[in-house]
C-alpha positions, 0 to 999 in steps of 0.5 A: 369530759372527765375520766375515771381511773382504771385500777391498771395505770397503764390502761387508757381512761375511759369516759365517766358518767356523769350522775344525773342532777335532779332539777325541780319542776316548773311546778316547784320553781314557780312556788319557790318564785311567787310564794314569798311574795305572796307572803309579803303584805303586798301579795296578801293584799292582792290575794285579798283583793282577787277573792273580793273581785270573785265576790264581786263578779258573782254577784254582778252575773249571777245569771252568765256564772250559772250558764257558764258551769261546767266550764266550758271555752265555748258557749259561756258568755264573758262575764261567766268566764271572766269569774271563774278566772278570777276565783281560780287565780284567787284560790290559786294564789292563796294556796301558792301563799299557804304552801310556801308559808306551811314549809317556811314555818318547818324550815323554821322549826328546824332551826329552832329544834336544832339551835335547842339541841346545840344549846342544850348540848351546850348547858350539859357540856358545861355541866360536866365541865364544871362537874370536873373542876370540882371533881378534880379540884385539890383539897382546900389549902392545898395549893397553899401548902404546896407552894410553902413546901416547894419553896422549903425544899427548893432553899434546901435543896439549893444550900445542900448542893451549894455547901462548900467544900460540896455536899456528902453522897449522904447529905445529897440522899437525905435531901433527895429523900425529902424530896420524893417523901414530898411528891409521895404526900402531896399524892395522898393530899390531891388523892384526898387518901385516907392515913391508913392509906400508904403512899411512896415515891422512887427513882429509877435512872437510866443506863444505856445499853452501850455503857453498861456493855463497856468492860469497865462496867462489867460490875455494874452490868452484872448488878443490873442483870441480877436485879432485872425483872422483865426477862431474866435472860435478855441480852442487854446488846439487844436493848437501849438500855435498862431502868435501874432502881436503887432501893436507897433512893425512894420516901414514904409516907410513913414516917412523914411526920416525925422522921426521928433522928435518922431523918427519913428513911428509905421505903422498907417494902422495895428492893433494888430493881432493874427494867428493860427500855425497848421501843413503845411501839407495837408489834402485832398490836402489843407493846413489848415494854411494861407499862408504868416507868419503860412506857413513861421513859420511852414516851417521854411523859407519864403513864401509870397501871390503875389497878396491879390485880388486873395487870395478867388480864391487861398483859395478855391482850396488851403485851408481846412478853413470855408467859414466865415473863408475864407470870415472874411480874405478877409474883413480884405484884403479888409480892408486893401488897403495898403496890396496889396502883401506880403512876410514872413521871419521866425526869430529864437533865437540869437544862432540859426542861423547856418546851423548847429543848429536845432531849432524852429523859435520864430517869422516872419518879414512880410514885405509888399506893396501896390503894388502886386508882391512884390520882384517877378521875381527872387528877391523873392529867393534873398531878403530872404538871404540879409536880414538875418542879418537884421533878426538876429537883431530883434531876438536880440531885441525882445528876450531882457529883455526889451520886457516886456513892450510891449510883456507880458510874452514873455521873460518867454515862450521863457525860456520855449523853449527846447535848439536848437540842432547841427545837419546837415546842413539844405538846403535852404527850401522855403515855398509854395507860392501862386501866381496870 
């Protein structure tokens, strides 16, 4: 017999009931038994057969048929008795024939309506597929030139590190320069964003808390704490680090035709930056990370702000942050004109980039754009994986020797980091996103 649990573990089960299970009737057993022979061509013959027997009979003993109605058992002959039972067994098993034939044609066109749902469904879904590729299909030429200008900056970037007796730190941020003025362009040629339109890539690399504690790094430590925007007053001990912007290690779109004779220059609307790195999960249903770059680090895949106007409505239902916190970010939006949208793209180490290796990321490539929506409607998912080998280039950049002369003691936390490790493949992973 089965039992039910108590909500007393220690209490004795006690007998469940069983639900009562609806049987169907004679009625119903014997229609679902002889209406699909009836159905057949055998019973339509016998059913045919049965009305011209009654026809038959009717007019053999017209006379007993008459003397015989009302029916009766008693005082009917048998040749009135013997029609009745043939026309009642006749319309009988016309109608058993007729009914299971009436629900037959329903099942039928129930499965009929439901194969031209799916099928329906099926053309709109492949509608709106094909709707998308072309929707989020890049420019005409696009992946030409794309793979031309990789190409260009992966030789280029290759003899600049390969140069002997090695590369200058001005050498090695002229290329890094290239790099990120590359990822900012392609943005606008995917975009398909108009010239008047401003785009621009940085770099933010990533110091741990612990080394930045180290009294040998008082300096940089100090630096950082000026530059932070976040929380002013944070204790870096209480982090895991912190995202730090150098303002030479950006590009832009503006002077992407004719660099001058200066080669490319940093981007003129920027200043150096720093961001804390707390954990991405949430407290009480709010992140206490900034979306953009802190969320991409910590997730270790891209995230991006659609729109800055909105970012006070979107942190006051989305974020755990100080309204001063809240209020010093939207100054700095505001001040910043040219940072009308953004998105994120988490760097690792040169080795760490298979799907395979399980690893920390080093630093974020933000790429931004005076326009909002960046990268939006489907284009945002797309971006993200044509870019990576563009990524893995500045991974070899800033991670070089020669970093020491614009990025202190990054070289020395980055021999501190444990070694990646082999593992799974990763899925794709994508940030959470704020939206308009």
């Amino acid at each position: 017999m089965a039992h039910v649990e108590s909500g007393d573990p220690l209490a004795p089960s006690q007998p469940a009931m069983r639900p009562a299970v609806e049987r169907p009737g004679r009625w119903s057993r014997f229609k679902a038994y002889v209406g699909p022979w009836l159905a057949r061509p055998a019973g339509s013959t016998f059913v045919s057969l049965l009305v011209i027997l009654a026809g038959v009979l009717s007019s053999v003993f017209t006379q007993e048929i008459k003397e015989c109605w009302p029916i009766r058992w008693f005082g009917c002959t048998w040749g009135g008795l013997v029609f009745w039972a043939v026309a009642f067994a006749a319309a009988l098993a016309y109608f058993v024939r007729q009914d299971w034939l009436y629900g037959w044609r329903r099942v039928q066109e129930s499965e009929h309506a439901a194969r031209w749902e799916a099928q329906t469904a099926r053309q709109e879904e492949g509608v709106n597929q094909v709707a998308e590729i072309i929707r989020t299909m890049p420019p005409e030429g696009f992946l030409d030139d794309y793979a031309a200008l990789f190409l260009g900056l992966s030789e280029a970037t290759d003899e600049c590190l390969r140069r002997t007796p090695g590369p200058t730190p001005e050498q090695v941020l002229a290329q890094l320069r290239e790099v990120l003025q590359a990822i900012a362009t392609l943005a606008r040629r995917f975009d398909r964003g108009e010239a008047s339109e401003r785009y621009a890539a940085n770099v933010m690399v990533f110091y741990g808390a612990g080394f930045l504690c180290l009294p040998a790094n008082a300096g940089l430590r100090a630096s950082i704490e000026q530059t932070m925007l976040d929380d002013a007053d944070v204790d870096l001990e209480k982090l895991a680090g912190v995202l730090y912007l150098s303002a030479e290690l950006s590009g832009s779109t503006d002077d992407a035709t004719d660099p001058g004779e200066q080669g490319i220059q940093r981007d003129a609307y920027i200043q150096n930056l720093s961001l804390a790195i707390r954990s991405p999960d949430k407290h009480a249903g709010r992140y206490r990370i900034l979306p953009g770059a802190p969320l991409a680090f910590s997730t270790h895949a891209y995230s991006g702000l659609a729109d800055t106007l909105t970012f006070t409505d979107w942190a006051r239902t989305h974020l755990d942050f100080k309204i001063e916190t809240v209020e010093r970010v939207q100054k700095y939006i505001s001040e910043h004109p040219q940072i009308r949208s953004f998105q994120n793209h988490a760097v690792f180490r040169p080795g760490s980039w298979a799907d395979d290796v399980e690893d920390s990321p080093i630093a974020v490539v933000n790429v931004h754009s005076s326009r909002p929506d960046l990268l939006s409607g489907g284009r945002e998912e797309l971006f993200p994986a044509m870019i990576m080998p563009l990524l893995r280039l500045v991974s070899l950049l800033i991670t070089h020797e020669a970093t020491a002369g614009w990025l202190p003691s990054y070289t020395q936390f980055l021999a501190t980091l444990p070694a990646a490790k082999r593992g799974e493949p990763a899925p794709v992973a994508q940030a959470p996103s704020s939206t308009k």
